[in-house]
N, C-alpha and C positions, 0 to 999 in steps of 0.2 A: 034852258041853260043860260048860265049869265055868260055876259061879256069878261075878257080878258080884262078892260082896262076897267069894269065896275070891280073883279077881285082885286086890281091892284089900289085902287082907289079903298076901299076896304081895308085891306092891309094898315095905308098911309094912316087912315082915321082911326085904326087901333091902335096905331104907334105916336100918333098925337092923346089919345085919351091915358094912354100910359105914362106919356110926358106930362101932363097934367095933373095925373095923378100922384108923380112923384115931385111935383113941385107943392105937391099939399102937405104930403104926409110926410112924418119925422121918424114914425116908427121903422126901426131895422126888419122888423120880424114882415115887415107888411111892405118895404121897401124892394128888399129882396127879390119875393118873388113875382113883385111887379116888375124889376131890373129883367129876369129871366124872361118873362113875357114880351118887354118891348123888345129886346133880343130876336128871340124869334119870328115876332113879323119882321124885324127887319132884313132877316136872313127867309124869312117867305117872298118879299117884295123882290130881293136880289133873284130868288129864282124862279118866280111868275115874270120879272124885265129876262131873264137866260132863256125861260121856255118862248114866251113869244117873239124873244129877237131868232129863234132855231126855227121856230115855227115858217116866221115870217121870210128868212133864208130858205126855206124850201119849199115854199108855194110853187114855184115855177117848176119842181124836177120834173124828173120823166115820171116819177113814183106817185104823184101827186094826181090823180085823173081827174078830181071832181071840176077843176076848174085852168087846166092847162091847156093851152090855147091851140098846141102840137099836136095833142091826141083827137080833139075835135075837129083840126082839118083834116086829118086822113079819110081818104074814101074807105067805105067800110071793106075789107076782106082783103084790103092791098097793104 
């Protein structure tokens, strides 16, 4: 599984080769639906930063077992 911050880094470089690509080309028909593209990563990047800043708010709760620090001290059965 990749990292959070290699999908968001992805994202940014789609959204730079899109700017690129629309600093090239003139044509409308081929404009367009580059516009639409860079769009969208950039409304994926706003919510891969949304998921990981929730994520990252809820590392601590009590819902969270794999690595909460509260459920590890408990003696077992009490």
């Amino acid at each position: 599984m990749k990292s959070c911050s290699y999908m968001i880094a992805a994202e940014q470089k789609a959204r730079t080769t899109y700017d690129n690509i629309l600093r090239l080309v003139k044509d409308p028909e081929v404009c367009e639906p580059i516009r639409f593209l860079r769009e969208r990563e950039i409304v994926h990047y706003q919510r891969f930063g949304e998921s990981l800043r929730i994520v990252q708010d809820n590392l601590d709760s009590k819902n969270f077992y794999a690595i909460n620090p509260e459920f590890d001290t408990r003696p077992c059965g009490k």
